[in-house]
N, C-alpha and C positions, 0 to 999 in steps of 0.2 A: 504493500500500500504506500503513494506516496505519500509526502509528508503533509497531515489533514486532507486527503481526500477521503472522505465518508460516504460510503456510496449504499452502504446497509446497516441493518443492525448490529450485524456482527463487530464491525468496523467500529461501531459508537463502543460498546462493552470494553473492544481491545484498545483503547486510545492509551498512549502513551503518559511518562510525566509531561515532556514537551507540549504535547496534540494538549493535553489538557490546560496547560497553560493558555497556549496561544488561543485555544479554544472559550477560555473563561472571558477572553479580553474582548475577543472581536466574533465570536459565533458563541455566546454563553448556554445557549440554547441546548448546545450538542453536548458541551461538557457534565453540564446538569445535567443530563439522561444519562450519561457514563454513570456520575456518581450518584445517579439514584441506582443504578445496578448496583453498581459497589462502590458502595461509602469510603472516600479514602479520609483517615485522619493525621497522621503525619505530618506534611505537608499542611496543612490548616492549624494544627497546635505550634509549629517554629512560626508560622509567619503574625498569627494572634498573638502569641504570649512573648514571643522573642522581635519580632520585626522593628521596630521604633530602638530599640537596644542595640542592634546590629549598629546605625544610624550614630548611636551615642558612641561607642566604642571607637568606631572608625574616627568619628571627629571629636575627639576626646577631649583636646582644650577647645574645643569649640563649646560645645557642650559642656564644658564645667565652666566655663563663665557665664553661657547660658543659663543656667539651673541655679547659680548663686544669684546675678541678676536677677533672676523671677521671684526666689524666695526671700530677696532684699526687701523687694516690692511691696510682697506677702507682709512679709513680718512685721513690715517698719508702717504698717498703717495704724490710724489712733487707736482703733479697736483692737487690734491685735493684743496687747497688754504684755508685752517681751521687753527686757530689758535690752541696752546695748550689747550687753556682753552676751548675755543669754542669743540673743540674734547674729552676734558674732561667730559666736560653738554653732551652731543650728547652719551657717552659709560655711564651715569650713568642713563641717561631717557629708554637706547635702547629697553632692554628687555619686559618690559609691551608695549612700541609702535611698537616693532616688530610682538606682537602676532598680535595685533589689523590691522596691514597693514597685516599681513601673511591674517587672516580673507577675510582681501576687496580685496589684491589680488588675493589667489584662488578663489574668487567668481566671480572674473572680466574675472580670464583670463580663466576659466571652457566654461564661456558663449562665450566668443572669441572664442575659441576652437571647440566647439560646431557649433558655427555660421559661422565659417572659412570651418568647413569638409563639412556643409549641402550645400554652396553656390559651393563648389567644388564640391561634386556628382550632384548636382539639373541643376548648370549651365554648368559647364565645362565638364563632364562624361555623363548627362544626363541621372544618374540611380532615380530610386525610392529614397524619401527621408521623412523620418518624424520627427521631432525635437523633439519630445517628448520622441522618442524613441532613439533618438543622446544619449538626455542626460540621458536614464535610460542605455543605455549599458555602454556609456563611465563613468559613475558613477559604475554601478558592474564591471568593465576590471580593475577600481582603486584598488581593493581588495588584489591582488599580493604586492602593495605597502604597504601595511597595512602587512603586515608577515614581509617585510622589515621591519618597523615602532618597529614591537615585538622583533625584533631580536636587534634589535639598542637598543629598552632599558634591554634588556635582557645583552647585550653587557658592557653597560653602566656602571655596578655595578663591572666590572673589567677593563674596559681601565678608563675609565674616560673621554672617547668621547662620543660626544652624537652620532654621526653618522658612522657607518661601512663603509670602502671605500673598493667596490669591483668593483671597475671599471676598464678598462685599464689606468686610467689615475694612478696607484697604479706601473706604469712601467717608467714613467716621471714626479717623484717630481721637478725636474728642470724646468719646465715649469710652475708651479705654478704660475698664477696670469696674466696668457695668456686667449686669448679665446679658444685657442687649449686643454689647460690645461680642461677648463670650456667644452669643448663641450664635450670631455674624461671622466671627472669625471660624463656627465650627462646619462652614460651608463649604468646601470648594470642589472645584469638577473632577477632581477624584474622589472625595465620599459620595456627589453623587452619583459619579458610575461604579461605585462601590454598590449601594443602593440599589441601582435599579437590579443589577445584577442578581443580587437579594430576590427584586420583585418577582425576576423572572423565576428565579427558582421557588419562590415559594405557591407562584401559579400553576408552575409544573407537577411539582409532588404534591399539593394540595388539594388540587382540583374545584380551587375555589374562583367563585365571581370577581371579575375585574377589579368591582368598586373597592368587593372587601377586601383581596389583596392590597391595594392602596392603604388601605386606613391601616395595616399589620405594618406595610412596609411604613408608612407615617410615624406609626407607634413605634417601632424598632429603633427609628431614627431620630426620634424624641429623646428616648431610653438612652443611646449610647452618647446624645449632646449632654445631656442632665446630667448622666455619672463623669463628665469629664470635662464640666463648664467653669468651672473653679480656676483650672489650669488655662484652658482655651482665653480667658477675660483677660486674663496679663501679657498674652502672648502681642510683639508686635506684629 
């Protein structure tokens, strides 16, 4: 078989890692019937719970100014109630304890995520649901984030940010350090072709109506802005 030509079903079942990649980016459609045959997880747990880390690793002092800068920000607000020196210890330890909670929080909030869409279709929509398969789609839809991830340190070696901001919130730097701010910057055209990706796969294995896949894929993308808005508000 050449490389992605799918001419039957046998072809969708055999798809490769590659087929499946290129498959999730630009024909999602095919990849998701591979992995509703067989659920792969591998691949979906390094790119959810490790992907953004790879990012931090590679551009290390990029990211440890980064990450002290933010939790400067954090700290040093009136409400905060930290002393100087207390906020001093807190930006020298940040870096290595950020990677380590980055770790346990995608891993926490993947399963949340996961577990929040399945109880939405299973109970509330009452489409087909299988969690195996939750988490091998929503772990390949992440892939689009990963080309974001390239570009950022690609980026890196000339701004000296670790992060590219293409978001709308790049229209209201005035808002900065709002949730408005945070929900703006948590936009950009790869979470939503993250998303749609989502969409499509939860149409497929679910067998549910258009509309209501929308409001799940809505919901989903609420869920993963909310648990991750804190962070997203300070970012430039």
């Amino acid at each position: 078989m050449a490389f992605f030509r799918v001419e039957t079903e046998e072809d969708i079942k055999n798809l490769n890692f590659l087929e499946r990649i290129y498959g999730i980016l630009f024909k999602p459609s095919i990849t998701i019937k591979n992995l509703m045959y067989q659920p792969k997880l591998v691949y979906p747990a390094i790119v959810k719970i490790v992907g953004i880390v790879f990012l931090y690793i590679l551009r290390y002092p990029v990211y440890e100014r980064h990450i002290r800068e933010l939790l400067k920000m954090r700290l040093s607000q009136p409400d905060a109630g930290f002393t100087p020196q207390e906020i001093n210890l807190a930006i020298k330890l940040a870096p290595k304890s950020v990677i380590t909670s980055t770790l346990i929080n995608n891993t926490l909030s993947w399963i949340f995520i996961v577990l929040a869409l399945y109880a939405a279709i299973k109970w509330v929509f009452r489409g087909k649901v299988d969690v195996t398969q939750l988490f091998s789609i929503t772990g390949y839809a992440y892939t689009p984030v990963l080309i974001y991830f390239l570009i950022c340190f690609i980026a890196s070696f000339f701004t000296g940010q670790l992060l590219v901001d293409m978001s709308p919130a790049l229209l209201f730097p005035s808002l900065k350090g709002t949730t408005i701010y945070g929900f703006l910057r948590s936009i950009d055209p790869f979470i939503v072709w993250q998303f749609v990706i989502i969409a499509i796969g939860i149409k497929m294995s679910s067998g549910m109506k258009k509309s209501d896949v929308y409001w799940v894929t809505v919901f989903a993308f609420l869920v993963t802005v909310f648990v991750n808005i804190d962070y997203y508000k300070l970012l430039d």
